[in-house]
N, C-alpha and C positions, 0 to 999 in steps of 0.2 A: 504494500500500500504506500511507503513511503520513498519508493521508487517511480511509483507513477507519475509521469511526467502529464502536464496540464498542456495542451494544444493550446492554449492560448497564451498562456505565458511564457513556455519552455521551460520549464522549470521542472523540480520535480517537488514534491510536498516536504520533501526532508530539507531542500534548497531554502523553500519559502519560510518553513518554521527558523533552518539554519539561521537568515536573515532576522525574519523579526527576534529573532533572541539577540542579534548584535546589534540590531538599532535599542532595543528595551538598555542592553550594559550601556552604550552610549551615553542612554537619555540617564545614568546616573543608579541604572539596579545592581544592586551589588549580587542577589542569588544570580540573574541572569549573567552577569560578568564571571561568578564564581562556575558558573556551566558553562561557560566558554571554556576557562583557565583547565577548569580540570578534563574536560573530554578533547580539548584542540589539544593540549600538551601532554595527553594518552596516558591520565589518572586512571589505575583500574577502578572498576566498580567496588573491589574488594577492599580497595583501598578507603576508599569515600564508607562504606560500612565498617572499618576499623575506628575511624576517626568519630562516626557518629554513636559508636559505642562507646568509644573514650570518653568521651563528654558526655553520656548518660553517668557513667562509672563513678565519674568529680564529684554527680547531685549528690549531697549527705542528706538523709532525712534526719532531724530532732525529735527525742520522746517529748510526748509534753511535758514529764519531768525534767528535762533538760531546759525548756522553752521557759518553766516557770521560773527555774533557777536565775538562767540570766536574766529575765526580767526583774525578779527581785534586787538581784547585781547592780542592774541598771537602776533603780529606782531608789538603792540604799547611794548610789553614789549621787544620782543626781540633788539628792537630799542632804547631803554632805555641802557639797558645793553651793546649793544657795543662801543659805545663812541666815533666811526665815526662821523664825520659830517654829509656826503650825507646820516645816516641812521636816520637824526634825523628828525623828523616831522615839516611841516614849519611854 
Protein backbone atom coordinates (compact mmCIF):
# COMPACT_ATOMS: atom_id res chain seq x y z
CA UNK A 1 0.00 0.00 0.00
CA UNK A 2 2.63 2.29 0.71
CA UNK A 3 4.30 1.60 -2.56
CA UNK A 4 1.57 2.65 -4.53
CA UNK A 5 2.29 5.26 -6.44
CA UNK A 6 -0.77 8.00 -7.13
CA UNK A 7 -1.03 8.84 -11.13
CA UNK A 8 -1.54 12.17 -10.30
CA UNK A 9 1.20 13.02 -8.39
CA UNK A 10 3.83 10.44 -8.89
CA UNK A 11 4.46 9.93 -5.83
CA UNK A 12 4.00 7.02 -3.87
CA UNK A 13 2.01 7.25 -0.21
CA UNK A 14 5.22 6.46 1.73
CA UNK A 15 6.80 9.67 -0.46
CA UNK A 16 3.90 11.94 0.59
CA UNK A 17 3.77 10.85 4.20
CA UNK A 18 7.91 10.98 3.96
CA UNK A 19 7.26 14.63 3.08
CA UNK A 20 4.66 15.96 5.32
CA UNK A 21 6.69 14.41 8.39
CA UNK A 22 9.71 16.81 7.08
CA UNK A 23 7.71 19.80 6.53
CA UNK A 24 5.76 19.12 10.29
CA UNK A 25 10.07 18.95 11.90
CA UNK A 26 10.54 22.10 9.86
CA UNK A 27 7.59 23.83 11.04
CA UNK A 28 9.32 23.29 14.62
CA UNK A 29 7.88 19.20 15.86
CA UNK A 30 10.40 17.85 17.76
CA UNK A 31 8.43 13.85 17.71
CA UNK A 32 8.40 14.59 13.81
CA UNK A 33 12.09 15.66 13.62
CA UNK A 34 12.81 12.80 16.38
CA UNK A 35 11.31 10.23 13.34
CA UNK A 36 13.30 11.78 10.82
CA UNK A 37 16.73 11.47 13.16
CA UNK A 38 16.12 8.01 14.10
CA UNK A 39 14.65 6.18 10.91
CA UNK A 40 16.82 8.55 8.14
CA UNK A 41 20.16 7.67 10.40
CA UNK A 42 18.86 3.77 10.48
CA UNK A 43 17.85 3.68 14.51
CA UNK A 44 16.73 0.14 14.84
CA UNK A 45 13.39 -0.28 16.09
CA UNK A 46 14.97 -2.24 18.91
CA UNK A 47 16.63 0.22 19.73
CA UNK A 48 13.91 3.01 20.00
CA UNK A 49 12.12 0.01 22.54
CA UNK A 50 15.29 -0.14 24.70
CA UNK A 51 15.29 3.44 25.38
CA UNK A 52 11.51 3.68 25.97
CA UNK A 53 11.80 1.19 28.52
CA UNK A 54 14.71 2.93 30.08
CA UNK A 55 12.63 5.66 30.84
CA UNK A 56 9.78 3.79 32.03
CA UNK A 57 12.50 1.85 34.54
CA UNK A 58 13.77 5.85 36.04
CA UNK A 59 9.57 6.27 37.04
CA UNK A 60 9.89 5.50 41.07
CA UNK A 61 6.58 5.11 42.59
CA UNK A 62 6.12 6.48 46.51
CA UNK A 63 4.02 4.48 49.24
CA UNK A 64 1.97 6.92 50.64
CA UNK A 65 3.94 6.29 53.66
CA UNK A 66 6.72 7.61 52.15
CA UNK A 67 4.57 10.65 50.57
CA UNK A 68 3.40 11.46 54.16
CA UNK A 69 6.72 11.58 55.50
CA UNK A 70 8.04 14.03 53.27
CA UNK A 71 5.27 16.19 53.51
CA UNK A 72 5.44 16.27 57.02
CA UNK A 73 9.53 17.09 56.37
CA UNK A 74 8.38 19.70 54.40
CA UNK A 75 5.82 21.27 56.54
CA UNK A 76 8.11 20.95 59.84
CA UNK A 77 10.77 22.92 57.88
CA UNK A 78 8.62 25.32 56.36
CA UNK A 79 7.46 26.13 59.86
CA UNK A 80 10.84 26.53 61.14
CA UNK A 81 11.67 29.14 58.68
CA UNK A 82 8.82 31.47 59.04
CA UNK A 83 9.08 32.68 62.45
CA UNK A 84 5.37 33.19 63.06
CA UNK A 85 4.19 31.88 66.06
CA UNK A 86 0.75 30.20 65.12
CA UNK A 87 3.23 28.29 62.55
CA UNK A 88 5.29 26.81 65.10
CA UNK A 89 4.66 23.27 66.22
CA UNK A 90 3.37 22.93 69.92
Amino acid sequence: MLAQVDPHLNKSLFERLLEQCARRALQGSKWHMGVLLDYGLGKPVQAIAQTIQAEIADVTVKTTEELEAELMELLSKRAGKSGRPEDQPV
